[in-house]
Structure formats: C-alpha cells, structure tokens
N, C-alpha and C positions, 0 to 999 in steps of 0.2 A: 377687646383687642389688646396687644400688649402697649408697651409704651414709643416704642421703635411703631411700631403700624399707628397708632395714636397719631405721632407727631409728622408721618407722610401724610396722614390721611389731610391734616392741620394744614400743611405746607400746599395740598394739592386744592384743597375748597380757596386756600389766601392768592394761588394764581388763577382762578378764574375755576377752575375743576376740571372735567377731562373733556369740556367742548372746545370744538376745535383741534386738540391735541390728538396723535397719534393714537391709533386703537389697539391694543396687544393684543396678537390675534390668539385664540384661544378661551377668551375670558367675556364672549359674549356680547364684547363693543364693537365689534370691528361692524364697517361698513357694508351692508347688505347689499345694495345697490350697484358693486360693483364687482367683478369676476375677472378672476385669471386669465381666461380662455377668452376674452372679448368683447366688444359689444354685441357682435353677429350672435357669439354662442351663449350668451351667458342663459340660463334657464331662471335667475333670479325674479325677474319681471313678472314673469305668469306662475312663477311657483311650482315649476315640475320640467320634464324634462323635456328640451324643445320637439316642436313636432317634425323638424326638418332639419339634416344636419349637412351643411356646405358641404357642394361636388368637393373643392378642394381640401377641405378636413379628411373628406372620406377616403380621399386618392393618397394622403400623407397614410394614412395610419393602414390604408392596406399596401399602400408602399413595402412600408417597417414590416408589417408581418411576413412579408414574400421574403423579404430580406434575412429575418428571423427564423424564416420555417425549415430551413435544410438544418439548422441546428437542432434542431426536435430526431434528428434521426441519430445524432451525437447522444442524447441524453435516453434513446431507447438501448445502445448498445452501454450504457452506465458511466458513458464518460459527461465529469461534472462540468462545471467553467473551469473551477481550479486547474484540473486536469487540461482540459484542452488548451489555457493559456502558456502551461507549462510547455504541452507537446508542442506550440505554436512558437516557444521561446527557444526549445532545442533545435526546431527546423531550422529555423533563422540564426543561431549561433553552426549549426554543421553546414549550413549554404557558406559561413563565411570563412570557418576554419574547420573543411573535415577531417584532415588528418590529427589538429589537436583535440577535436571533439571525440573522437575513437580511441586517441589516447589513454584521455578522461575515461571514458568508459572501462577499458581494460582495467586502467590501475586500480578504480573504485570495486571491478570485481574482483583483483587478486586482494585489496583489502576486504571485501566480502566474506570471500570463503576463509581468509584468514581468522575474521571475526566471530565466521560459523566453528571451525576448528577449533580456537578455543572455548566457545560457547561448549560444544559438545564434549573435549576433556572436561571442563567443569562441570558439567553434568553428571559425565561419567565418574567422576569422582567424589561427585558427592552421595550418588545414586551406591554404590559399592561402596565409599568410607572405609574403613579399614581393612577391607580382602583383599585392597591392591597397597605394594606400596608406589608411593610418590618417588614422581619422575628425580628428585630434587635430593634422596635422602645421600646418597655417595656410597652407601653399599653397594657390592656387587650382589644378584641371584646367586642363590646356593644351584649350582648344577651337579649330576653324580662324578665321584670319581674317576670312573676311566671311559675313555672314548667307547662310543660305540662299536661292536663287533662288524668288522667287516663281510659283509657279504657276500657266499662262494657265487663265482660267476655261474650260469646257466649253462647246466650240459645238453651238448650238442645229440643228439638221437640222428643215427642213420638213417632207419626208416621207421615208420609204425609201432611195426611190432615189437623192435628195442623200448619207445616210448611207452606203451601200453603194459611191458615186464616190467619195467621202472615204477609204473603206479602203481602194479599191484603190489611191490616189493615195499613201497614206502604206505600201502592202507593196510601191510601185513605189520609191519612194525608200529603202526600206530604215530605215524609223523604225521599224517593227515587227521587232527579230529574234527570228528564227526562224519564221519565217512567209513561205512562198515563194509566190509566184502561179503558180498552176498554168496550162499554157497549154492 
C-alpha cells in the first residue's frame, strides 16, 4: 500500500476498525441482511427470489406499466423522450401564446431559407471557382455592342392559300433550314 493508504488503514484499526461503522456500499461490507425494497420483499433470508410477491407490489408496478404503455406507440412511430418532451414544451408554450408562437416560427423559416440560400451560393461557388465571376468584383458583364434586332411583326394571311404561297416561297429561298420542297 502506499503511505496515504498505510496511514488510514493505521487511523482506521486505532478507532476500533470498521465494526459498527457505516458499510460503503460497493466494497463487500455492506449489510446483507437488510433490503431496499422491505421486509415483506426482501429475498436476502432464503437466498433467491421470493416465492410470492404482495397483491400490492404487483398492482403498483402494473399500474406504472399501463401508464407507460401508450408511450411504446410514440417510440414505434421513432419519436425519442427528447423529442416528445420537446413537442410537449411547444404545445404548452402555443396553448399560451399562439400568435407569438407562429411568429417564432415564420421568422426562424425566413432565417432558414436565408441560411440555405447562402449555403447554396457557397457551394455554388466553390463548386465552379473561377468560370463565374463574384457577385462583389464591381465590373460590369461585357455584353455585345448593339441592341438586339428588332423583330418584323407577323404577317397577317387572308386565307390559306396566301399562307401556303408564303411557305413555299420562303423553303424556295432557303429561310427555312432544313426543310426541302419536295418535287
């Protein structure tokens, strides 16, 4: 032993040693003879487990189970304790304030998608790196020089037949590719 264990051990034979004194349970002293659960229950006497266990023992603890058992249908559908204590803490906070409970909620989702939004530029930026440039650089886009050509409005066809001379005039000229006149 070292000399700290020496010098209790010294201390503990010079007041009499550990009869009479409290047992530390774990270490093999404790008192055999006596049980948590009672005299009626204790199974220490006869060495095993008793042969009869008190109507009212048995009405407690199937009590507690009937009490317990609709919870077994929470933990089949995967919700934990955590969880239900939570859902059980939102109920009772929206019973007492639900307009500021709803509140709560919306602003936590427009912080959400705000959180996803930039989640996803980051991504996207890191994912492409240099093909794009950044929001932040103060360049303009090069775009082409001149506007786009405006386009002739759509001619009106009397009947049919105008329409029909029309397209074969423009698959004669070759404004249509891909589209050959058949002879």
């Amino acid at each position: 032993m070292g000399e700290m264990a020496d010098r209790m051990q010294a201390q503990i034979e010079a007041d009499g040693g550990l009869e009479g004194a409290a047992a530390v349970p774990g270490t093999g002293m404790e008192d055999q003879s006596r049980s948590p659960a009672g005299a009626e229950n204790a199974d220490n006497q006869r060495g095993g487990p008793p042969e009869t266990i008190p109507y009212s023992r048995f009405q407690e603890v199937n009590t507690r189970y009937q009490d317990l058992k609709q919870y077994e249908a929470l933990e089949q559908y995967g919700i934990e304790p955590d969880s239900a204590v939570r859902l059980a803490n939102f109920e009772a906070a929206y019973v007492q304030d639900p307009k500021g409970i709803i509140n709560t909620l919306i602003d936590s989702q427009q912080e959400l998608s705000e959180a996803a939004r930039q989640s996803y530029f980051e991504d996207r930026d890191h994912t492409l790196g240099s093909a794009i440039r950044s929001r932040d650089t103060g360049t303009p886009r090069s775009v082409p020089g001149s506007a786009a050509a405006q386009a002739a409005p759509p001619e009106e066809f009397k009947d049919f037949g105008a329409a029909n001379k029309q397209i074969l005039a423009d698959i004669k000229a070759g404004r249509l590719p891909g589209i050959e006149q058949e002879s």
